[in-house]
N, C-alpha and C positions, 0 to 999 in steps of 0.2 A: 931055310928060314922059317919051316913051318908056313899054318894057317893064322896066326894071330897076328893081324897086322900093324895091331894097335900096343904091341908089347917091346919095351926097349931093345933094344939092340944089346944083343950079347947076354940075354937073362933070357932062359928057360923055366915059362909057368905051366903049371896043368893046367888043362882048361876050368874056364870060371864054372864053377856049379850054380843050379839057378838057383837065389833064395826064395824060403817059402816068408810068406806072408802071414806074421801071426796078430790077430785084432788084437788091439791091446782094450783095456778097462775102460779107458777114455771114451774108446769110439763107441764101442758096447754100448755106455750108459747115454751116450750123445744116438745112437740108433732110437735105445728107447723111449727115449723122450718125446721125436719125433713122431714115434709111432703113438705114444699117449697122445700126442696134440691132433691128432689128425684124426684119430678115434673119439677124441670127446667131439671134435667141430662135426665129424658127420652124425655123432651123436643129438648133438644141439638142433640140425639143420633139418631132422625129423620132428621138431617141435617139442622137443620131454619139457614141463611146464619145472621142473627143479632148475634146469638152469636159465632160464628167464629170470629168474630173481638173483640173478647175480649182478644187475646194475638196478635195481628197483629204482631207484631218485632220476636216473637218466631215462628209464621209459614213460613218469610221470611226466616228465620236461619238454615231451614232444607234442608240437602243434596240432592244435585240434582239427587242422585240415590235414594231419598226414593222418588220425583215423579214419579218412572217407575213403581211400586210398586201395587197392587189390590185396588182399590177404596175404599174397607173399610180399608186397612192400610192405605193411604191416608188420608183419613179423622181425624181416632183414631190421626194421628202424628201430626196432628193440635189443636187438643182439650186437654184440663186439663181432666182427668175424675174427678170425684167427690171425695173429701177428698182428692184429689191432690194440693199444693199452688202452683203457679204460677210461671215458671223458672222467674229469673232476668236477662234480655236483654243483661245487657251485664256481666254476669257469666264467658263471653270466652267460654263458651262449646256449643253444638250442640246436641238437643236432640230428639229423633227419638223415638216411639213409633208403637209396631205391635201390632194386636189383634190375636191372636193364635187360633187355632180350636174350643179350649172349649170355646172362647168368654173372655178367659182374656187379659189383658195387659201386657204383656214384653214393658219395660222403658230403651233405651239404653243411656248412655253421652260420649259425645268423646270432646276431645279438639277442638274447633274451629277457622280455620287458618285467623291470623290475617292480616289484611288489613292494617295495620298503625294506626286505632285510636282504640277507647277502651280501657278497661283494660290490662294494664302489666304484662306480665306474667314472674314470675322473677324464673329461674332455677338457680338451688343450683352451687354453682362451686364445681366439679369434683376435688377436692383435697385430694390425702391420699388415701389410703387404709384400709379393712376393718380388724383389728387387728384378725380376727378366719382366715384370709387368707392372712396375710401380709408378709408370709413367699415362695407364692405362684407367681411366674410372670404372668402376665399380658401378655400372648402369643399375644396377635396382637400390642406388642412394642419389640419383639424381631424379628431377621432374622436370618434365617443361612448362616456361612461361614468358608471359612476352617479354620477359629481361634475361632469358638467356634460361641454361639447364642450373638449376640451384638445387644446394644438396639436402637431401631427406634421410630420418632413418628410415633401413632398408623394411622390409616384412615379416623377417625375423627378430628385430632387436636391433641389427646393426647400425652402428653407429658412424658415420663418416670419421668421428675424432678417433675412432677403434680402426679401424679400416686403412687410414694412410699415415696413423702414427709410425714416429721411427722405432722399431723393436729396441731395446736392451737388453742387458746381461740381466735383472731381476735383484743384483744385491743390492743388501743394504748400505754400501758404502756411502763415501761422498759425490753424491749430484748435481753438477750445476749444468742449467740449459742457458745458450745464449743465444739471441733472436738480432739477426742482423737485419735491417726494414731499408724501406726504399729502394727495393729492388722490382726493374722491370721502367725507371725514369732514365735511367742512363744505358743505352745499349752496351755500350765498353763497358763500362763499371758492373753491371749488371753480370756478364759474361765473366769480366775477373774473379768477384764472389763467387761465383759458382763453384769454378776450377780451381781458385784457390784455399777457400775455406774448407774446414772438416766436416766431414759428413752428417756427422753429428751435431753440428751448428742449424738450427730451425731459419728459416728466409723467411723474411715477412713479405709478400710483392701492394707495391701501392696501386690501389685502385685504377689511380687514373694512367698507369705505366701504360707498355708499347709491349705489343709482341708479346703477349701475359701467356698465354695458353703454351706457347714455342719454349719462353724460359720454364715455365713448370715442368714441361717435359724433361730438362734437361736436369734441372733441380733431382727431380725426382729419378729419376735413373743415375744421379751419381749421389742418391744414398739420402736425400734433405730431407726432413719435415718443413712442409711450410703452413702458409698464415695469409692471410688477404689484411690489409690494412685502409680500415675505414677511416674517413675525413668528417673530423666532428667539431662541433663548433667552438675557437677559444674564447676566453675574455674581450680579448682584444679586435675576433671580430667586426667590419672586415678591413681592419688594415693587417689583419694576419688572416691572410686568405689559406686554407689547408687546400682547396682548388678544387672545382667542378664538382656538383651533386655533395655537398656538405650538409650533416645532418645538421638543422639548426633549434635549436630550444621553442620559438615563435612557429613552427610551420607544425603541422598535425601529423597525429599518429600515423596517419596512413599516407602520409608525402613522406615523411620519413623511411617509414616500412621500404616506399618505393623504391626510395635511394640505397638501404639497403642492399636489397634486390638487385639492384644495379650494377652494386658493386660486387656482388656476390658470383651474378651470370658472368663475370670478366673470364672466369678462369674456376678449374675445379680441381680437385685431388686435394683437397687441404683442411686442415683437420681444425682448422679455425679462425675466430676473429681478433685483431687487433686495432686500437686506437691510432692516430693520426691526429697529434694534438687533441685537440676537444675540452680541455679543461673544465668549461662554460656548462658542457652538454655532459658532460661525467657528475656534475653536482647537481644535476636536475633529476630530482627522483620521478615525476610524470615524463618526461621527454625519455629518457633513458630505460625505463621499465617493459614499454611494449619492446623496443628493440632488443633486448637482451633476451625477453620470454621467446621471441620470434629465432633469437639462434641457439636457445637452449631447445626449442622442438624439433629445431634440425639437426641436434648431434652434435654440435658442434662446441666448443670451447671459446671463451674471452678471454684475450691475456690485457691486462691497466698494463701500459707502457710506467707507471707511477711518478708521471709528472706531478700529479696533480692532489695537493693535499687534501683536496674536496671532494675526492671522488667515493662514489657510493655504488659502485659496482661489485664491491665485495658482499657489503650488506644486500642488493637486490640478488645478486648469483645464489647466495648463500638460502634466502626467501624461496624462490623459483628454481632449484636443487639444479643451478648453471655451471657446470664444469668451467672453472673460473681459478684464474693466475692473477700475480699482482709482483712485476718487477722489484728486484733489491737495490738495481745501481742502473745508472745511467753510463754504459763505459767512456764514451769520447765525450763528454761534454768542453773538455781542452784536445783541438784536434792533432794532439803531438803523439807520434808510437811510445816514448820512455812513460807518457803521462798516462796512457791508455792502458800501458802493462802494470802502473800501477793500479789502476782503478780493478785492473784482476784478479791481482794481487790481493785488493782487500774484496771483493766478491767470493775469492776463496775464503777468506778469515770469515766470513759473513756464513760460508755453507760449512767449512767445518764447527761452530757452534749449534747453526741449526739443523744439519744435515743435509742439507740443499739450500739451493740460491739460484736468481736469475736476473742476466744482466742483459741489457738492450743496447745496442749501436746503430748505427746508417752506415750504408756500403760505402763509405770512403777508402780509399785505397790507404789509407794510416791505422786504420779502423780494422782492415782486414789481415793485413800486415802483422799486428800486434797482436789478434786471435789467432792467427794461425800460428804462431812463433811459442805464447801461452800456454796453447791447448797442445800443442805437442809435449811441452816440457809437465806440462800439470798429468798425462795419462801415465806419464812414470813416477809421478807418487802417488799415484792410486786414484786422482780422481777422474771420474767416469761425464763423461759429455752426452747430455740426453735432448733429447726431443722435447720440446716446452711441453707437450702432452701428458709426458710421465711424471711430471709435476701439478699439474692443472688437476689431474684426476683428483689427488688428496686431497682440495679444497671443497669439493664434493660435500653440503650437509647431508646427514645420515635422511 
């Protein structure tokens, strides 16, 4: 059978000759290459001042404290090492290199502070909250006082109405926000809105509700913007009582402010105010004026429920640069679901002529029924369901 074990049956080979191994061109020219790269870097790593100027703009780039620095990290933070590419000049960053004990290289980048030309560095805007925390406040936009924690902008700029706005997609299609109020007076009712309505639907909670801090949490961790709803004084005052701590026309700036305040400390995360009737106290340009300046320095936004053809909240927001909304429709003012879908129906005709719209309801369970039924069928022809926030912004005087 012979010694080849490895050979078929019944076939006699000569034994295999060994092949020789001939370089071919390829590997040649891929030797030499290697051997050029290795020869200029120990070249370089003697200091020859020619090839230092083969990044001139990135050694000018480098911190004035990495010149204070040992002679060989000086050097290293000037030079590419090998199989390194080239930063780009104007990356915007600043990059510093040390050689460490053992002889290697730590590579550091840091943003580099711009002078006016260069590239633009464009940072995201700070809008919304992050939904595994949206249930959580933002402690450097609250203060304390004896009416509870009230919101402030933060240190930087921030602004509570930035901060727990609902994010959006940013087009420019058609936007309607719709603010459902009176939540936080009925525990059941209160709970139904919650879980029933789209996320995208803004709560208003009423001042003097129950359990304010408990619904917001839950508000806000299933996706809400909401809204605090102040009780302001009607016409008809008081056999149209709006209920406990009502701002009234007759009582002073600074009782007012109080109630405010009051109603403000209930509950936080919320990116503004709204009215609760008031009529009386929306046409009063001295009553109305301190209170609006007072939540335009918190950050905050006013949405007019627009009851009220008298009201001049537009005009003072507009004065004192008040992030400031002004309702289109009243949806349930007939408490019927067929009446309510229409009232959507034309809230829609209302935002596709002017590109947005905003309609206002009470958590009634006919009220919610209808929104939710609406706003499902309305996101399959395109319109988008926002946060009363990304509306209020654009009323904003320059």
């Amino acid at each position: 059978m012979g010694t080849d074990f490895h050979a078929p049956l019944g076939q006699d080979r000569p034994p295999a000759r060994p092949k020789r191994r001939i370089l071919s061109s390829a590997r040649l020219l891929s030797i030499i290459a290697v051997a050029a790269v290795l020869g200029l870097s120990f070249y370089a790593m003697q200091g020859d001042e020619a090839l230092k100027q083969v990044a001139p703009n990135e050694a000018s780039s480098a911190k004035p404290e990495a010149a204070a620095t040992t002679a060989n990290t000086d050097r290293a933070a000037n030079q590419q090492p090998a199989g390194m590419p080239l930063s780009n000049p104007n990356s915007g960053a600043t990059i510093e290199r040390t050689t460490t004990d053992d002889g290697s290289v730590v590579t550091k980048y840091s943003p580099r502070a711009r002078d006016g030309s260069g590239p633009v560095l464009i940072n995201a805007q700070r809008v919304g909250q992050d939904p595994r925390v949206a249930a959580q406040p933002n402690e450097a936009l609250l203060e304390d006082s004896p009416h509870g924690r009230l919101p402030i902008i933060g240190p930087d700029g921030l602004r509570p109405m930035d901060q727990y706005a609902r994010p959006w997609s940013g087009a420019r299609g058609t936007r309607i926000a719709i603010v459902v109020s009176g939540l936080g007076l009925s525990q059941t009712g209160t709970q139904h809105a919650i879980r029933e309505l789209p996320a995208g639907v803004t709560l208003a909670f009423a001042a003097s509700g129950n359990s304010l801090q408990r619904w917001m949490q839950e508000a806000r961790r299933s996706g809400h913007e909401i809204l605090v709803q102040l009780p302001l004084e009607p016409f008809d005052y008081p056999a149209n009582d709006p209920g406990p701590d009502t701002l009234l026309v007759k009582s002073s700036a600074k009782e007012n402010l109080n109630r405010l305040h009051s109603a403000m400390g209930r509950i936080t995360n919320y990116t503004g105010i709204m009215n609760y009737l008031g009529a009386r106290f929306l046409s009063d340009p001295d009553a109305l004026e301190p209170v609006l300046r007072d939540i335009s320095k918190r950050g905050l936004l006013f949405l007019d429920d627009g009851t009220s053809a008298q009201s001049r909240t537009e005009v003072i927001s507009k004065t004192i640069q008040l992030p400031h909304a002004f309702a289109d429709l009243t949806l349930d003012g007939q408490l019927q679901t067929d009446a309510i879908l229409k009232k959507l129906d034309e809230l829609e005709r209302i935002a596709a002529r002017k590109g947005s719209a905003i309609g206002v309801a009470s958590a009634f369970n006919e009220s919610v029924a209808a929104i939710r039924k609406w706003s499902e069928e309305a996101s399959q022809r395109g319109i988008e369901i926002v946060g009363v926030s990304t509306l209020a912004s654009e009323s904003v005087a320059p």
